[in-house]
Structure formats: C-alpha cells, structure tokens
C-alpha positions as CSV (number, residue, x, y, z in Angstrom):
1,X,16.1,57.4,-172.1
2,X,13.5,55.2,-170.1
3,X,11.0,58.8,-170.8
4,X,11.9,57.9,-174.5
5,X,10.9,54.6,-174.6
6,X,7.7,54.8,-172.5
7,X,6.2,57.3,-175.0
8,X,7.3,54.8,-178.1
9,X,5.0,52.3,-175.7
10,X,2.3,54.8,-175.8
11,X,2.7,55.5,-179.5
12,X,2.5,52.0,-180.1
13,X,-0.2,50.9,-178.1
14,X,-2.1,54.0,-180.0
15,X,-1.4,53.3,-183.3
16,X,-2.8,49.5,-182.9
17,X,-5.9,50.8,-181.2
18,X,-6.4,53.2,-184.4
19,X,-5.4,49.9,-186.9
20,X,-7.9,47.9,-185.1
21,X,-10.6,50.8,-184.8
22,X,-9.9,51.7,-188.8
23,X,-9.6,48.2,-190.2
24,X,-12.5,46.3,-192.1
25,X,-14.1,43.8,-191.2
26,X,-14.2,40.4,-192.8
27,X,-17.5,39.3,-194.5
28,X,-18.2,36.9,-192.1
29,X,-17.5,39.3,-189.0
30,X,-20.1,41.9,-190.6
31,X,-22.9,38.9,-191.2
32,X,-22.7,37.3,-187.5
33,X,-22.8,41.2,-186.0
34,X,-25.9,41.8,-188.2
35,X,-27.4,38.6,-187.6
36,X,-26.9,39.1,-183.3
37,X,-28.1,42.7,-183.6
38,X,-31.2,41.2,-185.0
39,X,-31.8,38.3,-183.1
40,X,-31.3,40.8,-180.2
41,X,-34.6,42.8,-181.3
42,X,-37.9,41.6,-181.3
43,X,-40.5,41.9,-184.6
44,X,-42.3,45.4,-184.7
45,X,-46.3,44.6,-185.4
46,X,-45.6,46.2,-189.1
47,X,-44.0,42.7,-190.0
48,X,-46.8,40.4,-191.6
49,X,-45.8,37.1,-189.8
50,X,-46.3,39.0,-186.2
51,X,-49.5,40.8,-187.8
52,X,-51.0,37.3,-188.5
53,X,-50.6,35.8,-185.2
54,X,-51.8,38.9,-183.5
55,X,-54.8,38.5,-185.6
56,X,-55.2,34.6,-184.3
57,X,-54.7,35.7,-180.9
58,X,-51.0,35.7,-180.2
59,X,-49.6,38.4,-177.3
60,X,-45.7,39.1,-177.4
61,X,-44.2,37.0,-174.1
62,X,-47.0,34.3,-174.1
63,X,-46.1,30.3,-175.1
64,X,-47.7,29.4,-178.2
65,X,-50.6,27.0,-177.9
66,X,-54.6,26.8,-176.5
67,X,-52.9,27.1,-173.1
68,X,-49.5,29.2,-173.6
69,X,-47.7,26.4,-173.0
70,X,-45.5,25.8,-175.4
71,X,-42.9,28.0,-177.0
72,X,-42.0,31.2,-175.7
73,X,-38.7,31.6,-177.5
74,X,-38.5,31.7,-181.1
75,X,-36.7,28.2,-182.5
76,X,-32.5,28.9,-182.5
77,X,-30.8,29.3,-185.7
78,X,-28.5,26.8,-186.5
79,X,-26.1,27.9,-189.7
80,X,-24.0,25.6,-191.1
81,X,-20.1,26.6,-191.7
82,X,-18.5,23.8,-193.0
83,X,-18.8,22.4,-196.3
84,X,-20.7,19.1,-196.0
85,X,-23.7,17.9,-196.9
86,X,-26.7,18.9,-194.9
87,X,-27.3,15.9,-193.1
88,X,-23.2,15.1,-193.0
89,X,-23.1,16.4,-189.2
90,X,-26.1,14.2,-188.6
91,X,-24.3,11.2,-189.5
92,X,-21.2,11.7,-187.9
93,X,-22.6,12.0,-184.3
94,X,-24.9,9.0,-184.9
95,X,-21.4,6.9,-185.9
96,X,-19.0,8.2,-183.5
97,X,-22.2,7.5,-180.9
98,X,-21.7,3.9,-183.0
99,X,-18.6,3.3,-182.3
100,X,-18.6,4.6,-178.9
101,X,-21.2,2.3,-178.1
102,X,-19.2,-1.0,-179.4
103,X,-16.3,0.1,-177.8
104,X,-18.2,0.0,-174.8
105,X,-19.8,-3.0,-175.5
106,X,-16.3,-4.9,-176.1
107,X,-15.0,-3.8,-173.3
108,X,-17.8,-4.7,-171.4
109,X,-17.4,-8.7,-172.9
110,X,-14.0,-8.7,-172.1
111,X,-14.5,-8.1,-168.4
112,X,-16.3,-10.5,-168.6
113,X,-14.8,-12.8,-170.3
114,X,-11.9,-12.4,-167.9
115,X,-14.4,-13.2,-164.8
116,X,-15.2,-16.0,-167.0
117,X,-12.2,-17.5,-167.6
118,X,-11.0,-16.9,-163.6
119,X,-14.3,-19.3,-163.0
120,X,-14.0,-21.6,-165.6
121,X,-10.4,-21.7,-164.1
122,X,-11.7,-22.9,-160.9
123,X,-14.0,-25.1,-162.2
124,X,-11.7,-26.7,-164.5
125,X,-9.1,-27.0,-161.5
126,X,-11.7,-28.6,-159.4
127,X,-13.1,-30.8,-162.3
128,X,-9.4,-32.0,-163.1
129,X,-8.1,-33.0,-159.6
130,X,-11.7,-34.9,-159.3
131,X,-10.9,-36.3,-162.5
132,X,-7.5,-37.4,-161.3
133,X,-9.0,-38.6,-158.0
134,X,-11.8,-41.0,-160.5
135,X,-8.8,-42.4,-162.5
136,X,-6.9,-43.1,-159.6
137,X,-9.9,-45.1,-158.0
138,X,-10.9,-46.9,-161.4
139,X,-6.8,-47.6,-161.6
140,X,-7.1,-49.5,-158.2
141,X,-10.7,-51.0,-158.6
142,X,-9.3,-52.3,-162.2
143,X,-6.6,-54.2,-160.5
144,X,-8.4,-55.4,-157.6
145,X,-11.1,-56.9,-160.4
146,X,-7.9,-57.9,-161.8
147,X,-6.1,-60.2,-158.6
148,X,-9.4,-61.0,-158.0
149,X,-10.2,-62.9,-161.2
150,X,-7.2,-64.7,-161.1
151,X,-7.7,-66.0,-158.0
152,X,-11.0,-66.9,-158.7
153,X,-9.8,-68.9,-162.4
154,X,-6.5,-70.3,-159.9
155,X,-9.3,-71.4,-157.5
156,X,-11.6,-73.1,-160.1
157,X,-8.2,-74.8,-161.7
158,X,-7.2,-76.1,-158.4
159,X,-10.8,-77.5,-157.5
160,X,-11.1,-79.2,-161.0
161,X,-8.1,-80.2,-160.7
162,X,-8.1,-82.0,-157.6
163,X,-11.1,-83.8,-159.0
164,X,-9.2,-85.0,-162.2
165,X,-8.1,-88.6,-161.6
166,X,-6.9,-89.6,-165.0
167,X,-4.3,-88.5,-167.9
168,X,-7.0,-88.1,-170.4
169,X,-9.4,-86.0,-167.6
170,X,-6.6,-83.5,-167.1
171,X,-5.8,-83.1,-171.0
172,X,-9.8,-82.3,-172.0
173,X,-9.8,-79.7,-169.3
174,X,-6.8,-77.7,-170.5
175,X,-8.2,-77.9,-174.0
176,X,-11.4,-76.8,-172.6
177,X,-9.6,-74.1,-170.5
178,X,-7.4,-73.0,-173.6
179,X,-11.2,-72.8,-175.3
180,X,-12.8,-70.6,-172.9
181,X,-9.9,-68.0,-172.4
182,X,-9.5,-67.0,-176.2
C-alpha cells in the first residue's frame, strides 16, 4: 500500500512538471522574457545607432564623453505598469516625502514645546514665589507707611493742640483739619 501511494506521488509530481512545462505563458510573462533576453545582449555594429557612434569615435566598453568618463552603461528602462498618469508616481513620492517632512517637523515642535513649557514652568514657579515674596513686603511697607502717618497726623494734633489756648482756636483747627483730610 505505502509502494502504491509513493508512485501516485511520483505521478503527481510528473504530471505538474509537464502542466507547468506545456502551459502558456501570459502576455506579460512573454514581454519581460523578451525584453531581459535583449537587454542581456549587446548591439551588433549592423544597427545604425551603434554604426553612428562608431563613426564619431565611440569603442564598445568605453564611457561616453572627450575623456570616457561618463556613461558606460546604457540608461535603465523604467516601464510603467500601473495605470496613472505619467508623472502620477512623481507626485506621490514628492507628497508622501511632504508629509513625512511635516510630520517630522511637528514632532520636532512638540518636543519642544514640552522643554518649553518644563522651563517656562520653572520660570513661572520662580517668578510667582518672587512675586508673592514683593506683595508680602509692599503688604508690610504699606502698613508701616500706614502706623507711621498716623502717628505723625496724632503728633501734629497733639503739638497744635497743646498750643491752642482758646475755645474758638481749637474749633478753626478741627475745621481746618476736617478741610485738609477730605
């Protein structure tokens, strides 16, 4: 029974070999074969393009050029497969390279921004308890100009009024007082 099913194996395995050997291929499998195998060989000196540079001076395996610097290779073929326009691939590299670059940008600003704000954090912690410490200080200067023009006024009172004799003295100064405080 195993003998059996290793010869279905082989039967198998040979009639995919002869599907894939037998079967056609696709258009586009035919075209890129025909297109490598000619890549693949270089022009004969029949073709009129390889005639004409011979004739100006042009030696298979030498750069183009005055000096033979330049191209050796022939310029790689580039065929298009999709269905976009021809300069569609063109402008979607140039806006995902876009994009990329703003997202990088962006993330770039918000790092920092964050060092930023952690800064202007400190600062503004710094510039707040200084502030705090000012108020508190103008608070206590404020009263002290306070007590101290009261005692000055209760001074000036007490020395004008020591210096009041009469009824009619001591009623002009209040008025005069009552004049100068409002």
């Amino acid at each position: 029974m195993v003998k059996r099913e290793k010869e279905a194996l082989k039967k198998e395995a040979l009639r995919k070999e002869k599907n894939a050997q037998n079967r056609q291929k696709s258009y586009k499998e035919q075209e890129r074969e025909s297109r490598e195998a000619a890549l693949q060989s270089s022009l004969s000196s029949q073709n009129k393009g390889f005639a004409l540079l011979q004739k100006m001076g042009y030696k298979a395996g030498q750069g183009l050029g005055k000096q033979g610097a330049g191209r050796v290779e022939p310029v790689p073929l580039n065929i298009k497969t999709d269905r976009g326009g021809i300069g569609m691939e063109e402008l979607k590299k140039r806006k995902a390279d876009e994009e990329l670059q703003n997202y990088r940008r962006k993330a770039q600003m918000k790092q920092q921004g964050e060092k930023k704000s952690i800064e202007d954090f400190r600062y503004d912690d710094i510039k707040s308890s200084s502030c705090e410490v000012c108020r508190h200080i103008l608070a206590n200067t404020s009263k002290v100009f306070l007590s101290m023009e009261t005692l000055i006024r209760g001074y000036v009172l007490y020395s004008e009024f020591n210096c009041i004799t009469s009824q009619a003295d001591l009623q002009s100064h209040l008025m005069c007082h009552m004049l100068h405080l409002t």
